[in-house]
C-alpha positions in Angstrom: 41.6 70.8 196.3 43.3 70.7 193.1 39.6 71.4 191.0 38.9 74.2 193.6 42.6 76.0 192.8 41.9 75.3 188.8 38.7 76.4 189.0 40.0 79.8 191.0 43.0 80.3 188.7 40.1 80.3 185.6 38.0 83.0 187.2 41.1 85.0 188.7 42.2 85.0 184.7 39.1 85.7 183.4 38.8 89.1 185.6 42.1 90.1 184.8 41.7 89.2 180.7 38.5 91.8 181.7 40.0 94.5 183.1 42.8 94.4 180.7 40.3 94.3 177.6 38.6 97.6 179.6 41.7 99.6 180.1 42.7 99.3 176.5 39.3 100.0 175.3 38.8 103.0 177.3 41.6 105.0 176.1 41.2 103.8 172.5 37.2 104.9 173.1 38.6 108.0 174.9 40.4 108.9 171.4 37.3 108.6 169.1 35.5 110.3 171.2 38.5 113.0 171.1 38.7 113.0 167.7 35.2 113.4 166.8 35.6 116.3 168.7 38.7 117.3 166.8 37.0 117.1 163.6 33.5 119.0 164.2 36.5 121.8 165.8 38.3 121.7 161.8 34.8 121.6 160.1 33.9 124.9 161.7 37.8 126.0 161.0 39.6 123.7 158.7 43.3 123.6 159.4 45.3 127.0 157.4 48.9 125.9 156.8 51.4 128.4 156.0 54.1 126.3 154.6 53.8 123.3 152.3 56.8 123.0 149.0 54.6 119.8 147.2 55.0 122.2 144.1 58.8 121.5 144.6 58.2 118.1 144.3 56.1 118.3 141.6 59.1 119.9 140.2 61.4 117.3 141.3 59.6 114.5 140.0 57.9 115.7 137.0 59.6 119.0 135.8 56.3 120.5 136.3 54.6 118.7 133.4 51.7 117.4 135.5 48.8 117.7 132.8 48.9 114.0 132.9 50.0 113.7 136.9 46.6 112.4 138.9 47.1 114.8 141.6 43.5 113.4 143.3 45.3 109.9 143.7 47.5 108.4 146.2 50.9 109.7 145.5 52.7 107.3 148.1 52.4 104.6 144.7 54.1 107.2 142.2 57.5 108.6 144.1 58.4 107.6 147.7 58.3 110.6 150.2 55.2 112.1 149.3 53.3 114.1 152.2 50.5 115.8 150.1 47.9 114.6 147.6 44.5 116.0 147.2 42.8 112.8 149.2 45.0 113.5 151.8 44.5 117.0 152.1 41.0 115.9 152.8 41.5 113.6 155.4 43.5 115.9 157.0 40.4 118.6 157.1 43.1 121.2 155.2 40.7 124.1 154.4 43.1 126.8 153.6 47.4 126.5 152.0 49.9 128.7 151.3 51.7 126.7 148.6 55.6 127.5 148.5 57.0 128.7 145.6 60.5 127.9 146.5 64.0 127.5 144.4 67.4 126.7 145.8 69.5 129.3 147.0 72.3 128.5 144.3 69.8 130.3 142.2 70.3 133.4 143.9 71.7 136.0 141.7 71.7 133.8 138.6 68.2 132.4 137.3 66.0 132.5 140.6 63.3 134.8 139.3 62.6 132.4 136.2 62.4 129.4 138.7 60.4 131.7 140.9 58.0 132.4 137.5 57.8 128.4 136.7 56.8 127.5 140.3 54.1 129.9 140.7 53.2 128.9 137.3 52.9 125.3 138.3 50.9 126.4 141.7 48.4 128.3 139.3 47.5 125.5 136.9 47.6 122.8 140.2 44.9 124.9 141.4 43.1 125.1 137.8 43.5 121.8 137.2 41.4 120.4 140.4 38.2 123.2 141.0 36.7 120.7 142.4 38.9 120.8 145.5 41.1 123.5 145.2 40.4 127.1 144.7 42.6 130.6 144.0 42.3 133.5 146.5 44.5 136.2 146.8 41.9 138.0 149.9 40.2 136.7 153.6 36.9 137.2 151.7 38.3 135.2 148.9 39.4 132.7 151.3 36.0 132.2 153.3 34.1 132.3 150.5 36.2 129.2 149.4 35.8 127.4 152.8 32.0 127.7 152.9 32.0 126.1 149.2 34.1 123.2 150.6 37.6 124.1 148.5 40.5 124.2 149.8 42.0 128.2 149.5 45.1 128.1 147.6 47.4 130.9 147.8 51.4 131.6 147.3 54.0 132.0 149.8 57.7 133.0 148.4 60.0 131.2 150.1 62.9 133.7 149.5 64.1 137.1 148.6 66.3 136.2 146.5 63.3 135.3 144.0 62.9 139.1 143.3 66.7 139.5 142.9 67.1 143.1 145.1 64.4 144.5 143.2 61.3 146.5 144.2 60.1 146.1 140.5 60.0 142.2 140.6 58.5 142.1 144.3 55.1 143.7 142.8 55.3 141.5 140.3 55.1 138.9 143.0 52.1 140.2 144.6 50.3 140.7 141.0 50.7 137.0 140.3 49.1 136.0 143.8 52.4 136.1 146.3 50.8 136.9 149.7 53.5 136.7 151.3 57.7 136.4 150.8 60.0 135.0 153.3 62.9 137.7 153.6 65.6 134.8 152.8 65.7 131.5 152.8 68.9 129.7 154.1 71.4 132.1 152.5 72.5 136.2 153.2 70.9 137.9 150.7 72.8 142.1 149.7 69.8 143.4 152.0 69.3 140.8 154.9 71.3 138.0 156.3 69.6 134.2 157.0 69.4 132.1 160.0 73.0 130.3 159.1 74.6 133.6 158.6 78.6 133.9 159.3 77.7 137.9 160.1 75.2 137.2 162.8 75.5 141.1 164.1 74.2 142.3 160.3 70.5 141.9 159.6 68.2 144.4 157.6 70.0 146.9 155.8 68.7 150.4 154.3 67.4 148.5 151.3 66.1 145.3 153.3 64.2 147.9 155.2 62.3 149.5 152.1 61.6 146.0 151.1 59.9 145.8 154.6 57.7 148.9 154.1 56.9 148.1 150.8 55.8 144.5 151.7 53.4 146.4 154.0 52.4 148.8 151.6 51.0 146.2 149.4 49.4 143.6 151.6 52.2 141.2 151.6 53.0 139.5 154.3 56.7 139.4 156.0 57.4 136.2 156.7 60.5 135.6 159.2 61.1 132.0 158.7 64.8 131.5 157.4 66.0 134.6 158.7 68.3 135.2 161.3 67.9 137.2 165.0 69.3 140.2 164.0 66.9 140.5 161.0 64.0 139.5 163.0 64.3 142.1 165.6 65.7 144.8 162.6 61.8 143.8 160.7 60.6 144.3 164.0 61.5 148.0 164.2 60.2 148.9 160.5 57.4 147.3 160.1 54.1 148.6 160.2 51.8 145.5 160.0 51.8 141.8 161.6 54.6 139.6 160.5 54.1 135.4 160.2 57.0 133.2 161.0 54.9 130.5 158.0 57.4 127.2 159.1 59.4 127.7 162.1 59.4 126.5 165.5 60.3 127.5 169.4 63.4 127.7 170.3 63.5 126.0 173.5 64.9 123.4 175.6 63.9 120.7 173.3 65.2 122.2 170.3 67.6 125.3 170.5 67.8 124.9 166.4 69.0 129.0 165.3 65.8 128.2 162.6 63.5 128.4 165.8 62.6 131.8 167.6 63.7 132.7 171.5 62.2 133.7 173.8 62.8 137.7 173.3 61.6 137.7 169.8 58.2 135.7 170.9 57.5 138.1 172.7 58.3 140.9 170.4 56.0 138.5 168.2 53.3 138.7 170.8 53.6 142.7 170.7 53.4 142.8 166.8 50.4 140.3 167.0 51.6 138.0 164.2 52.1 134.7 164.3 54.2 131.6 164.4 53.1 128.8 162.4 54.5 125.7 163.7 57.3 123.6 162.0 56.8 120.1 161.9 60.2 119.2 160.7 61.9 116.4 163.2 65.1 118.4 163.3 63.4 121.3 164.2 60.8 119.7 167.2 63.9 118.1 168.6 66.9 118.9 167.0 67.4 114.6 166.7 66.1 112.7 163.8 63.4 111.6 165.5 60.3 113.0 166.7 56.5 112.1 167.8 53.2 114.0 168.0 54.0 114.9 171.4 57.1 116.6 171.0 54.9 118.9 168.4 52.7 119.4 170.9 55.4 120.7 173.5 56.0 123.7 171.0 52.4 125.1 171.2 52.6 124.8 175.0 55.9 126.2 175.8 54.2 129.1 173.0 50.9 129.4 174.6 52.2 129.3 178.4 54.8 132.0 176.8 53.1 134.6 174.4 49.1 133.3 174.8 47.5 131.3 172.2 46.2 134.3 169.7 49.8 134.2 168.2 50.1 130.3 167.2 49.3 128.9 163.8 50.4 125.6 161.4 53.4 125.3 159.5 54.0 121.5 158.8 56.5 122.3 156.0 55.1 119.1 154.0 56.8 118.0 151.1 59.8 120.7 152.0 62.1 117.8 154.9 63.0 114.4 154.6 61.7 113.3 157.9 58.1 114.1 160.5 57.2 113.3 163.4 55.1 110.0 164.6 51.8 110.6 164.1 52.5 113.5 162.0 53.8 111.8 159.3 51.9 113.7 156.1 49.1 116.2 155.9 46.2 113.8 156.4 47.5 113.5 160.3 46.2 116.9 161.0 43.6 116.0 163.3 46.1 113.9 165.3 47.6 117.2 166.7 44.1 118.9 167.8 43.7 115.6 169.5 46.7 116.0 171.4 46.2 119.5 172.4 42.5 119.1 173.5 43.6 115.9 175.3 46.7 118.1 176.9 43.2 120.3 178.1 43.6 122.9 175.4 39.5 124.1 174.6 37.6 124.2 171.1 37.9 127.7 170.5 41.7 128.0 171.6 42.1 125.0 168.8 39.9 127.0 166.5 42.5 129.6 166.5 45.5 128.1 166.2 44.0 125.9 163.0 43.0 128.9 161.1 41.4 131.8 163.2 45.1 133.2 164.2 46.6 133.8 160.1 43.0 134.8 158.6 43.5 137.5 161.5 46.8 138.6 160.5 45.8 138.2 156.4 42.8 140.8 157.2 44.7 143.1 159.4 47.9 143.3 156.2 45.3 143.8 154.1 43.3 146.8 156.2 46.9 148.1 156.9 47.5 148.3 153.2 44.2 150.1 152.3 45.6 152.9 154.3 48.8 153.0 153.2 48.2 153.2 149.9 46.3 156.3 150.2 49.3 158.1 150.7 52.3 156.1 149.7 52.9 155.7 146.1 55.0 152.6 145.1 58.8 152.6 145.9 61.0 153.4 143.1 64.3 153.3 145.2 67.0 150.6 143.1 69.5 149.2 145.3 73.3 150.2 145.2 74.7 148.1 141.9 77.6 147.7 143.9 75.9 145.7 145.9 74.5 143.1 143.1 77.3 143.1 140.7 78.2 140.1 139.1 78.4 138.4 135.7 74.8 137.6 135.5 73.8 140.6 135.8 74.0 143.7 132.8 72.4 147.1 134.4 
């Protein structure tokens, strides 16, 4: 009796040990099988991300000077934080960036156009510096032709107003040197539009903010609404004549009601422009805690898809720009993690297609047919704003 009961207890296990060893392997064969998936999706339409500050850090870390920085080589080893190096760009199947030439808002009204010069100085010779893998376009046919070589397309976002210090001058400028696109602030009022933290959250746009708007659209630039606050949102919304981006920001929902994420009301006003909202990956803004996983990314572009369709969702990670990402998002090489999640959540290959890269190259084309036709009539805005307005010791006419 005793053999018999051993010799049961042995097979009992043995069946169990099985099943357990299949129901692990399933789901982990279930994810390859996902991911391979994922990744012939990216090969046809390589992630676009419209927000990534690594030229900040190179700032940080180097004070620009990276002739002699291996930029193709794990930066992990060099400074601790790093989300972005070319290897991991790769991995990540990045086929497009909008590199952020960013400076502190302490700058604004003091030196922020020469910090805005240097960082769109260090973007250009980063991109010089690696042909190999990174290329400069400043068009869609620019940027295609870049994918179908295998480069990644490298263009400028400016991430704030304050870079072209209340002047329509300096904003062409901007766009000469490869800006193809300028958030309207970043987290501070600027004389002609108010931010996200704003203490006068019933100002937004004002006269001046609003040529800024129409000459943005006159050139091709894109408005990008990150940063700014409701009132300027919808205010943009009423003067513009070409799709905006939101290039880092999230929804604002019941997992994260964050005053840097967009409602409800303007999504939809969003959905009516046909821009789009490229999707922050920053913890505090998925959850509002300072934690976050790949799912709780992944509840953003549902809630957004189930609210305003999927043609108006795009990638925003802000790499290199927060202190802390999500599980499973944790630097730009975890890309194909997220088109996992959404084709596992039942999301289909061309709705991922569109949201990796299909969605901005949309909006980039359509700025840049709107401009076409603007300029045959428009002639570049002269208007100076009020000195009143910008007065201040730094400043001498």
């Amino acid at each position: 009796m005793t053999g018999f009961s051993l010799t049961c207890f042995i097979q009992v296990t043995l069946v169990l040990a099985g099943a357990i060893a299949v129901a692990i392997a399933v789901p982990l064969s279930n994810r390859d099988t996902l991911l391979d998936e994922a990744n012939s999706y990216l090969d046809e339409e390589p992630i676009f991300d419209g927000h990534n500050d690594w030229p900040w850090q190179l700032r940080a870390h180097f004070n620009n000077a990276i002739n002699e920085v291996d930029l193709d080589s794990d930066l992990t080893k060099i400074y601790n934080g790093s989300h972005t190096d070319i290897p991991r760009l790769r991995q990540g199947r990045v086929g497009g960036q909008f590199w952020a030439c960013y400076c502190g808002c302490s700058s604004s009204g003091k030196d922020a156009v020469r910090q805005g010069m240097q960082q769109i100085d260090v973007i250009r010779r980063m991109i010089d510096s690696y042909p190999d893998d990174l290329a400069y376009v400043t068009n869609t046919q620019e940027i295609e032709e870049a994918q179908k070589a295998g480069k990644i397309a490298s263009t400028i976002g400016v991430e704030g107003g304050h870079m072209i210090d209340s002047s329509l001058a300096t904003l062409r400028m901007l766009y000469k040197l490869g800006a193809r696109y300028m958030t309207l602030t970043h987290s501070c009022d600027l004389p002609w539009a108010t931010a996200w933290n704003t203490d006068n959250p019933t100002q937004g746009l004002t006269p001046f903010g609003n040529l800024v708007v129409m000459e943005m659209n006159r050139l091709g630039m894109l408005v990008d609404l990150a940063h700014v606050s409701d009132k300027t949102m919808n205010d943009t919304f009423e003067v513009t004549r070409s799709p905006v981006i939101y290039s880092h920001s999230s929804a604002r929902f019941e997992k994260c009601d964050s005053l840097r994420n967009v409602p409800d009301p303007i999504l939809l006003r969003l959905r009516d422009n046909k821009g789009v909202l490229m999707i922050n990956y920053y913890n505090d803004y998925v959850t509002c805690e300072g934690s976050a996983s790949l799912s709780d990314v992944a509840d953003h572009y549902d809630y957004v898809k189930n609210l305003i369709g999927v043609d108006y969702i795009g990638v925003g990670g802000d790499y290199d720009g927060v202190s802390r990402t999500p599980t499973d998002l944790e630097d730009v090489s975890k890309y194909p993690n997220l088109i996992v999640e959404l084709l596992r959540r039942g999301w289909r290959g061309e709705e991922v297609k569109k949201i990796s890269g299909g969605n901005i190259k949309r909006v980039l084309k359509e700025n840049e047919r709107i401009a076409a036709e603007l300029q045959k009539n428009e002639k570049p805005d002269e208007t100076w704003i009020d000195p009143a307005l910008v007065a201040g010791p730094c400043r001498t006419g």
